[in-house]
N, C-alpha and C positions, 0 to 999 in steps of 0.2 A: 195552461194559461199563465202559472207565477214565471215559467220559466221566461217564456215571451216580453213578458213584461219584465221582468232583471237584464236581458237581455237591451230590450230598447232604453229603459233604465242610463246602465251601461254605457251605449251608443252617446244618447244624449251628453253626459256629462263628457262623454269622451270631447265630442263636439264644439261646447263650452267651451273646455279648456281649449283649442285650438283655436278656437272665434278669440277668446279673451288673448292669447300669445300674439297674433296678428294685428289685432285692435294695440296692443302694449306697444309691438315694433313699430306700425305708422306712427303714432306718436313724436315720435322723434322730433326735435327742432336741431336745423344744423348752420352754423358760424365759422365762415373761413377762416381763416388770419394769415399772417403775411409769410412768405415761404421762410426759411431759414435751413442754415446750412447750405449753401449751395457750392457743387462743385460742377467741373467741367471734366472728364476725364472719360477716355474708351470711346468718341463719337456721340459721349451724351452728356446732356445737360440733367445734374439731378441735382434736388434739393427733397425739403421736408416742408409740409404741409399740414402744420395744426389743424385740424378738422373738431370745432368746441359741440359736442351734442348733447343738448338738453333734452332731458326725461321727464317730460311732462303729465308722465302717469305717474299712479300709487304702487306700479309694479315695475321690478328691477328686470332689466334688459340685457340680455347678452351679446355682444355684436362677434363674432367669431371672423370674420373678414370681409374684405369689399375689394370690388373692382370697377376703376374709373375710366375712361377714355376722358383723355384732355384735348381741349379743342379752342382754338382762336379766329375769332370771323367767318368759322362755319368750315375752320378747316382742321382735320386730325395732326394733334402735336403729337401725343404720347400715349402715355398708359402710367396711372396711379392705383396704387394697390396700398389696404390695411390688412395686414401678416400677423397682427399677433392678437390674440382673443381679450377684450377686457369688458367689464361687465359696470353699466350706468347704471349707479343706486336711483331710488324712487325720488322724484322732485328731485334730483340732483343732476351736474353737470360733469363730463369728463372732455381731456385734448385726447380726442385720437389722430395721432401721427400718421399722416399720411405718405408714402414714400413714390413720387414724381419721376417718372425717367423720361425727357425729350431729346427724340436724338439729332443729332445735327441735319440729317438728310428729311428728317419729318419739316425739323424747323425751315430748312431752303424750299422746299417743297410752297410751306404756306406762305414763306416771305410773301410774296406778292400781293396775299390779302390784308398781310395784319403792318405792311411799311408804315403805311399813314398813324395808323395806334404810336409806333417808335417816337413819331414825329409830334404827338400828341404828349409824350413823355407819358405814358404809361399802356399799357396793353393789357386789351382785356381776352378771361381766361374764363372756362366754361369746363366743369368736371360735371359728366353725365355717367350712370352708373348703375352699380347695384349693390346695398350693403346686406351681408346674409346673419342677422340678427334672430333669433329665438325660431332658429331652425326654416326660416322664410327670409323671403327677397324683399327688400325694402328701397324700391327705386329713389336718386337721391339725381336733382340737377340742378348743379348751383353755382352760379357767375361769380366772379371779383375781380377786380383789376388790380394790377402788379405796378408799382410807384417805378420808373426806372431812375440809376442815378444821373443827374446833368453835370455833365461834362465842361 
């Protein structure tokens, strides 16, 4: 019977702890910011993508990577990826760098949907996803619009 019970014991706390890691990683609140670094080069447009996440829990979060699909007017640009592991203190804020690759044939591809956005002097941008934070997937979709310059 003791062992039964050390056993589910055991179990339970094991449980906890995994409900509490999952509970910690949704938490998350996430803030685009405007690309920087942008180059053109090899067929692709790539820049960087401040991504600000706030840690809205009492416990520190690990984010070890992410993978985005970038999307305009409902049509596939690219692929964004976070490559290197950094960990958001409790009630605290980090910029994860986000690194953006669209490549020229994705971009002709969608011209047709996102022309009129150009024409609007900004185009909007749509990173859908998943970030793999405290060993779980943490779905992330989140819009901004990209200022273009006028000419």
């Amino acid at each position: 019977m003791k062992k039964g019970f050390i056993i589910l014991v055991i179990v339970l706390i094991i449980a906890l702890y995994i409900l509490n890691k999952v509970s910690t990683a949704r938490q998350l609140e996430f803030t685009v910011g405007l690309p920087q670094h942008v180059s053109l080069q090899g067929g692709n447009i790539s820049f960087d993508l401040p991504l600000k996440a706030q840690n809205v829990s009492s416990g520190s979060i690990n984010v070890k990577s992410a993978d985005f699909d970038v999307m305009s007017a409902g049509k596939f640009l690219g692929k964004a990826l976070i490559t290197s592991p950094q960990t958001i203190t409790p009630n605290g804020a980090t910029v994860l760098i986000v690194k953006v690759n669209i490549s020229y044939f994705d971009l002709l591809t969608a011209a047709g949907s996102i022309i009129n956005q150009f024409k609007g002097g900004k185009v909007g941008l749509l990173i859908d996803g998943l970030i793999y934070a405290e060993g779980f997937q943490v779905p992330l979709k989140q819009s901004f619009d990209v200022d273009l310059p006028k000419f």
